[in-house]
N, C-alpha and C positions, 0 to 999 in steps of 0.2 A: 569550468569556473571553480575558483576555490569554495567549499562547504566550508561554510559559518555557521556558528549557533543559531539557530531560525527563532523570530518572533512566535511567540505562540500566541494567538486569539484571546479575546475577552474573554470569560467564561459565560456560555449559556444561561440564560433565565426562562422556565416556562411563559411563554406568551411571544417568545421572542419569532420572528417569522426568516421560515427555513424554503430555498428552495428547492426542487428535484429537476436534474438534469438527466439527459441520457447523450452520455459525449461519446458514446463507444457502438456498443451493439446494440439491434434493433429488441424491444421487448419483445420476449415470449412467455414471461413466465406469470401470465396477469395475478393468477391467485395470492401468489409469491409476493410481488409489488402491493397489493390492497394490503395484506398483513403487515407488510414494513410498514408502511403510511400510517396504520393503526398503531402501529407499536410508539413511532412519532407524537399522532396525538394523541393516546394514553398519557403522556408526559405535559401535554399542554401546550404544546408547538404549535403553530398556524405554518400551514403548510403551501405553498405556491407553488400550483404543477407547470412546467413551463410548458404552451402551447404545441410545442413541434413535440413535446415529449414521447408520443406513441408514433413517431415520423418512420416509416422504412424506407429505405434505397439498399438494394441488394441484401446483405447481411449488417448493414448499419443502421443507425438510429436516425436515417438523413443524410444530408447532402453535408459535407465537412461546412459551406456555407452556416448551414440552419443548427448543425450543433455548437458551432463556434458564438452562433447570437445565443443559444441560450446558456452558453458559460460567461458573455460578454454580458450580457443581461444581467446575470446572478450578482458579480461583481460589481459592479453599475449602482445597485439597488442600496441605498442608504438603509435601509429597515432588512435589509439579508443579513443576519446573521451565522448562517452557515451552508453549504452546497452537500445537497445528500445526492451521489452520482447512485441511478436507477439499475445497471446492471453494468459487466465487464464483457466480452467477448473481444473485439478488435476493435482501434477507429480511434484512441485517444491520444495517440500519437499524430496520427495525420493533421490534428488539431495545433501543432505546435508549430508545422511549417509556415514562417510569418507573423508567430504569435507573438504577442507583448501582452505581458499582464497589469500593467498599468496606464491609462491613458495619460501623456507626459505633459497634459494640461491640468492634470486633477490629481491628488493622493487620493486613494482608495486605500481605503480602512482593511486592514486582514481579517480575513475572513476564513472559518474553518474547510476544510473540502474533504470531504469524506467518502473512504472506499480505497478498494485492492483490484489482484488482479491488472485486468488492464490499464487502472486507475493508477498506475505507479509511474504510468509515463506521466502524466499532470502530477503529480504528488512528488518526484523527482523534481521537475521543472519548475514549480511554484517554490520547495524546498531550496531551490540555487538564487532563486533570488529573493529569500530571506524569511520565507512564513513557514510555519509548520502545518502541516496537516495531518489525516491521519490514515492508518493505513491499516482500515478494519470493515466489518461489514458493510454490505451495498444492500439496500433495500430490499431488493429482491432474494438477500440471503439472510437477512436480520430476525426477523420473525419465528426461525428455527434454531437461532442460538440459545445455548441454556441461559436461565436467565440470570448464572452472576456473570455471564460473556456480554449481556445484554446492560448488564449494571457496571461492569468495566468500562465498555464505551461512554456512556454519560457520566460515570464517575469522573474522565478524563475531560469531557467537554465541557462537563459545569460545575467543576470544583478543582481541575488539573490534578486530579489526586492519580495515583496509579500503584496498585500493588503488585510485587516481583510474580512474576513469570517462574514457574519452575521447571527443569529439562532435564535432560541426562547427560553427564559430562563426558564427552567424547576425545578432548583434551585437555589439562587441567592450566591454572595459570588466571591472571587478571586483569582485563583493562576495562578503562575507561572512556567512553568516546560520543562522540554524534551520532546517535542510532538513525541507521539508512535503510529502512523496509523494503522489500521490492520483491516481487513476481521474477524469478530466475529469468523466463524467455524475454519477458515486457524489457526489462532492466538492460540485459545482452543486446538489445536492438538497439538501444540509447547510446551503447558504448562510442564514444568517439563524439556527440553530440555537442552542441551549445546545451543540452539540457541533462548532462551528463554530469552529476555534483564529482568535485574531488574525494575521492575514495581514503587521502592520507589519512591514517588515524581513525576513521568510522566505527563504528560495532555496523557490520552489515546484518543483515537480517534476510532471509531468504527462504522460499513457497514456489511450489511450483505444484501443475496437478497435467494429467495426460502426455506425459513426457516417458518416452521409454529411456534408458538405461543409457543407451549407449546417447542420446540425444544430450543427456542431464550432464555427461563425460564432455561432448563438442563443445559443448556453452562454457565448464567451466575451462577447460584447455584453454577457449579462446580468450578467458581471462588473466588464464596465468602468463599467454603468450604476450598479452598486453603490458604484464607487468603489473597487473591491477588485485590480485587476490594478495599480492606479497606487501601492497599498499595499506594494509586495513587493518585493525587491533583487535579484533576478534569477530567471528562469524554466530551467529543466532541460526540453529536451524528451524525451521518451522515444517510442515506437512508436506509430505511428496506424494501427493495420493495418485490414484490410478496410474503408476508411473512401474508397474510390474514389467518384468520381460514375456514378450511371448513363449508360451509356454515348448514351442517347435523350434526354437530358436535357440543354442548357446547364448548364457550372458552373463553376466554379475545383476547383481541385485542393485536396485539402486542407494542402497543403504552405504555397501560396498563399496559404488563408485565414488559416492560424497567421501565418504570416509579416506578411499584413497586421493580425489586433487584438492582437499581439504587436512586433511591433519598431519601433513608434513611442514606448514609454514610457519611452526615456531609459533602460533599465535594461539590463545584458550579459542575452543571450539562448542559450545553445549547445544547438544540434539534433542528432539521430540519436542519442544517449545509449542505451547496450544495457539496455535495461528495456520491460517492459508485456507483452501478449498475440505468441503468432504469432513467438516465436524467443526471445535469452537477454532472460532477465530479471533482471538484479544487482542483489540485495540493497540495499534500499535503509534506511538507521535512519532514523528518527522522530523529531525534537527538537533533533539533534544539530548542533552548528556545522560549519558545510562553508563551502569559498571553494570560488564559480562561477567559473571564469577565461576570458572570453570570446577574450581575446587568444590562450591556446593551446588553446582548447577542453575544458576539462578542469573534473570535478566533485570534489571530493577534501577530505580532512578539514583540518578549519581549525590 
């Protein structure tokens, strides 16, 4: 479906009431989760844990049934003001076979949804049809971001404010576009999808973490064979953490490989951008016009 500029959310007011969801994987990480929650209401948020929230079935958070009511729920709720997702792993996908994010008896008010990682299949799919969300810490990893990563994200949520991002230019050159965050693997499964936004013109944006080398090469091949990487006005790199070759193994580096099915496409490129798994992660919107600027390296609003 074609990408369009996305609604972006009211801005936040402390007092306003936020829920938490877990649409993906099952919690493990409790300590993690108490400290996000705190870092919430330190701010003055009223927080709504939804009931299935510590739910497992296998490696998920529940049954795709009980995670779908507590995303159907959140939306539902006239006094939500925004969907803080509890952790990423797998499962937020399986969430969209069937899905409709509006019930076509009611408008439902946009509403922010927040989180990465696996959160980019919902955060893609909400994006296509027309809201923004954002594509930056989950609960469970918010609590250990430094704290102007931590004042980025609500800088964004309660005042839309956002200051540029700096990187290292890897190709030089400038556009302008509808910034498309996304989890490399999470993103590549979508490819082909109903929840698959149009790539024309984007600033994509791109993280990944546990991905060897040769792995990070097959995803984007399968992009370029799509005709999709040559679609975009510029790429944003972010973190590629744990993502070394083994060390018994012939490889490229993964620096390498980005570098080589990336900066032949004629398009500005800028790398190290403080985003993705394994350190800060800044707040990234959904929808929203941003100029890439290769020439000083810098991601920033249009």
């Amino acid at each position: 479906m074609v990408f369009q500029s996305c609604h972006v959310p009211e801005a936040l007011v402390p007092g306003d009431r936020v829920h938490v969801i877990a649409p993906s994987g099952a919690l493990r990480e409790r300590e993690a989760f108490e400290a996000g929650l705190s870092v919430w209401r330190s701010r003055g948020y009223h927080i709504k844990l939804s009931p299935a929230y510590g739910d497992r079935w296998g490696y998920l958070a529940g049954t795709d049934t009980r995670r779908r009511h507590q995303l159907w729920n959140a939306l539902a709720d006239p006094d939500c003001k925004a969907i803080l997702c509890l952790r990423g792993g797998w499962g937020g996908a399986r969430l969209l076979e069937d899905w409709c994010w509006s019930d076509p008896e009611q408008s439902l008010q946009p509403k922010w949804l927040i989180g990465f990682s696996d959160i980019t299949s919902l955060l893609w799919s909400l994006g296509v049809r027309g809201v923004s969300g954002v594509h930056g810490p989950l609960l469970t990893t918010l609590a250990v971001e430094p704290e102007s990563s931590k004042q980025r994200l609500f800088d964004w949520v309660e005042r839309h404010a956002f200051q540029p991002l700096q990187g290292r230019t890897w190709v030089e050159g400038q556009a302008t576009g509808l910034l498309l965050p996304a989890n490399l693997t999470v993103a590549t499964h979508l490819l082909g999808s109903l929840h698959q936004p149009s790539l024309q013109g984007v600033i994509l944006a791109i993280e990944d973490v546990g991905e060897a080398p040769y792995r990070i090469d097959r995803m984007l091949t399968h992009w370029r064979l799509c005709g999709l990487l040559q679609q975009v006005a510029g790429i944003a790199v972010g973190r590629f953490s744990q993502c070394d070759p083994p060390e018994s193994i012939p490889s490229f580096s993964v620096e390498e490989v980005l570098r080589d099915r990336l900066c032949d496409l004629g398009i500005p490129v800028v790398a190290d951008l403080p985003f993705g798994h394994d350190g800060e992660n800044a707040a990234l919107p959904v929808g929203v016009q941003m100029t890439l600027d290769g020439a000083v390296g810098t991601l920033a609003l249009a």
